[in-house]
C-alpha positions as CSV (number, residue, x, y, z in Angstrom):
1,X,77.8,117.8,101.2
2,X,78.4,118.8,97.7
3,X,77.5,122.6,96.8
4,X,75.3,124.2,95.2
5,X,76.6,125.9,91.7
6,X,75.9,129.2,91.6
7,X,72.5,130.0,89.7
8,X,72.7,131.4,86.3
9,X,71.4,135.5,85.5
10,X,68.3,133.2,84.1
11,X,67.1,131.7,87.6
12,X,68.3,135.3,89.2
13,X,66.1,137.0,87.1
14,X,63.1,134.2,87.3
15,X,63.5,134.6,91.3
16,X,63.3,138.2,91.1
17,X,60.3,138.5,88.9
18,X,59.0,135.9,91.0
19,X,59.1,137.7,94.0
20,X,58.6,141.3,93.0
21,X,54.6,142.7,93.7
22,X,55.2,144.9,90.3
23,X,56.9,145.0,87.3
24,X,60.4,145.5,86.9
25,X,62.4,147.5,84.9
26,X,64.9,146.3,82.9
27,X,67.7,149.5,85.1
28,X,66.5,147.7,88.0
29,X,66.2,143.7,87.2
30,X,70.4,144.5,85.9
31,X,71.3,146.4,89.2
32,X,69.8,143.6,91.6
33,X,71.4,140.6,89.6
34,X,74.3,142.0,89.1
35,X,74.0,141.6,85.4
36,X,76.9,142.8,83.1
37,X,74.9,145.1,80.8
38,X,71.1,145.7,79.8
39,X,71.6,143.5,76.8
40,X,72.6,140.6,79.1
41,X,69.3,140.6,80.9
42,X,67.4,141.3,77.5
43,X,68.8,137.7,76.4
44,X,68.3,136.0,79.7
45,X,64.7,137.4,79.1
46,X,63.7,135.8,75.9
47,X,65.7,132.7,77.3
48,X,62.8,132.7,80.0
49,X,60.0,133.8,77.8
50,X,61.2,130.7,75.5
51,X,61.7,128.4,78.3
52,X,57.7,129.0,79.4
53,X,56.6,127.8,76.2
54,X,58.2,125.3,75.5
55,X,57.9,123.7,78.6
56,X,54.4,124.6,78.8
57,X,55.0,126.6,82.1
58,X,51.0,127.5,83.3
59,X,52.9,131.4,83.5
60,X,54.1,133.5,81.1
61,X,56.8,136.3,80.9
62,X,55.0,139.9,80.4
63,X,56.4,143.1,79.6
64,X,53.8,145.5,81.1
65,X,54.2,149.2,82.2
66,X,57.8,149.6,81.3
67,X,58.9,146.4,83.2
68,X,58.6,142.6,83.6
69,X,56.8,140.5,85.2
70,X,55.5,136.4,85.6
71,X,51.9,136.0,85.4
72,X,49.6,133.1,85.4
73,X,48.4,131.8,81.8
74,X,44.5,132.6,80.8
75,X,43.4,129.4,80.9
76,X,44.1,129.2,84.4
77,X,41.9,131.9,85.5
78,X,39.1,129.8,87.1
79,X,41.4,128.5,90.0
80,X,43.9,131.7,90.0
81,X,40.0,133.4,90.8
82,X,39.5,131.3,93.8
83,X,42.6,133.3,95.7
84,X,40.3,136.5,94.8
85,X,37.4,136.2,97.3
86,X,36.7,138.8,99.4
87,X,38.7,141.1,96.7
88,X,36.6,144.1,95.3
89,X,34.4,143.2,92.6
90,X,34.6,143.9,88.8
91,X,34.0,147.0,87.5
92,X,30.7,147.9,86.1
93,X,29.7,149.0,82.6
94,X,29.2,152.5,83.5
95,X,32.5,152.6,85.5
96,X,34.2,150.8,82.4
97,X,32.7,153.3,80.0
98,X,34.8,156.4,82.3
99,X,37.4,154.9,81.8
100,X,37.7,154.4,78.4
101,X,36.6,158.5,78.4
102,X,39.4,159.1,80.8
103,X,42.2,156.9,78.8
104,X,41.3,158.4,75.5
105,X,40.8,161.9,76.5
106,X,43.5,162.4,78.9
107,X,43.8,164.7,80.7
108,X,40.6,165.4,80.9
109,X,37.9,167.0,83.3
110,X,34.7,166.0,85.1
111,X,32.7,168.0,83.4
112,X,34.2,166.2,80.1
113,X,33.1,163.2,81.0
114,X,29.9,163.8,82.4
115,X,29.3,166.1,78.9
116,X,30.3,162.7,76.8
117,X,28.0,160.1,78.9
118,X,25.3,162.3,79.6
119,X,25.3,161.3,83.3
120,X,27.0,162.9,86.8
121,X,30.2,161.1,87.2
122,X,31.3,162.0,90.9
123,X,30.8,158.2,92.7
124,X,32.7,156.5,89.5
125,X,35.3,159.1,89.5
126,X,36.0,158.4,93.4
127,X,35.6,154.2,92.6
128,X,38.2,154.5,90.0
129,X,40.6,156.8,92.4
130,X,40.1,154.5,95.0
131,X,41.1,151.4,92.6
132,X,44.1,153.3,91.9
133,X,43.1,153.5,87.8
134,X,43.1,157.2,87.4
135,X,44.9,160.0,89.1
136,X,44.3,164.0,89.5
137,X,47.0,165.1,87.0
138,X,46.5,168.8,87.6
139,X,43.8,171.5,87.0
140,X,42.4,172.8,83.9
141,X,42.7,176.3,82.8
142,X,38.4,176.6,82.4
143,X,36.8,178.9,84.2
144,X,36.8,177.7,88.0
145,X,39.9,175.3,87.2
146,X,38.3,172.3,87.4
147,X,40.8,168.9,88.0
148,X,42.4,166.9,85.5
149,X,41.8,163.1,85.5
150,X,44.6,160.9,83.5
151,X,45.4,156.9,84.0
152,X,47.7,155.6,86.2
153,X,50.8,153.1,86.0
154,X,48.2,150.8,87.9
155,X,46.2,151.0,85.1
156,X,48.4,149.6,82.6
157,X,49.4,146.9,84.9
158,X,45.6,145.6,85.5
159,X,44.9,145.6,81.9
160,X,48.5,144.4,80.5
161,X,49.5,147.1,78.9
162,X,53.8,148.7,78.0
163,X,52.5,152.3,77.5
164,X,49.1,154.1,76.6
165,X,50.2,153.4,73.1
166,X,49.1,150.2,73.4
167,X,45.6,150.7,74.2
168,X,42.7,149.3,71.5
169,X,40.8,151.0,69.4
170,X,37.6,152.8,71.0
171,X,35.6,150.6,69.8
172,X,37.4,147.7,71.1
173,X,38.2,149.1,74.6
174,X,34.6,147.5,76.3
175,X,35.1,143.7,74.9
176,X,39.2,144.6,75.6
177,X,38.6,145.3,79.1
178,X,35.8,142.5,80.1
179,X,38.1,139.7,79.2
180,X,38.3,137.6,82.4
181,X,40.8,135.5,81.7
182,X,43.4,138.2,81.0
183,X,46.9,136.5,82.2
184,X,47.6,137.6,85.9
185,X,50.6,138.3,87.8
186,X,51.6,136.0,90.1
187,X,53.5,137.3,93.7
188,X,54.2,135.8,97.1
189,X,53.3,139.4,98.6
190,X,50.4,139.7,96.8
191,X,47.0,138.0,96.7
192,X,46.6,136.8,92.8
193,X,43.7,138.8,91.5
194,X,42.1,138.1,88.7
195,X,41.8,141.1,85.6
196,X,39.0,143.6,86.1
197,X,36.8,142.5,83.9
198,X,34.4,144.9,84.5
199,X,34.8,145.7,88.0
200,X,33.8,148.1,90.5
């Protein structure tokens, strides 16, 4: 039986981002290959990034929240969205609007938010904790010290984003975040779930 040659850093890499539920950073895609230096995986990278479009792969290479990671192409999103049912559903406008408060503003309080939309925030607040999209990221030093909401690393994962830095204008943020076919991650340990686009 003739053996197998041993796979290059580019199928280590592809087989780690291929199995990994999150992104990976580039410290620890070098450590579990066994790659010589960052710079090596940066190449074998682009090599895979290339290699997606030229071969028309249906996923993509994505550097979101200061890693890597595969996800399924847009125009796939009607059958990636199939593995979704059961999954919570999008958010709504009004949960979607809080957000955008809470990634602009950051940190910022309760009564912030409520003093920008005009409406008690409490059962959004809780949704978007329980989605994992914003975090209590202390206390505010206003009278009765009232808790701090900021996003979360979850947050720039769902909506493909490297760093806050990244996020649209304002203005943009609604039609930004209601895309549906937003490419998705793909993950043997993780359903496939399509992009909030609006979901609550």
């Amino acid at each position: 039986m003739t053996a197998m040659p041993d796979p290059s850093l580019v199928q280590i890499l592809e087989a780690l981002l291929f199995a990994a539920p999150d992104p990976l950073s580039l410290e620890t895609l070098k450590e579990a290959s066994g790659a010589e230096s960052a710079k090596a995986v940066r190449t074998a990278l682009s090599q895979i990034e290339a290699a997606c479009d030229a071969e028309k792969r249906p996923v993509l290479l994505q550097e979101v929240a200061g890693g890597f990671r595969l996800v399924t192409r847009p125009e796939y999103a009607p059958w990636v969205g199939r593995l979704a049912k059961g999954r919570p559903g999008r958010l709504t406008s009004a949960a979607l609007e809080t957000l955008a408060i809470i990634a602009y503003k950051q940190p910022v309080s309760r009564a912030e938010i409520e003093a920008v939309r005009g409406v008690a925030a409490g059962p959004i607040l809780q949704t978007l904790l329980e989605r994992d999209l914003i975090r209590v990221s202390g206390k505010s030093e206003a009278l009765g010290h009232p808790l701090l909401y900021s996003t979360t690393k979850q947050f720039l994962e769902v909506f493909g984003l490297s760093a806050l830095h990244d996020l649209p204008n304002v203005r943009e943020f609604s039609t930004f975040a209601a895309v549906t076919d937003a490419p998705q991650a793909i993950s043997p340990s993780k359903p496939v779930e399509p992009a909030p686009s609006g979901a609550s």
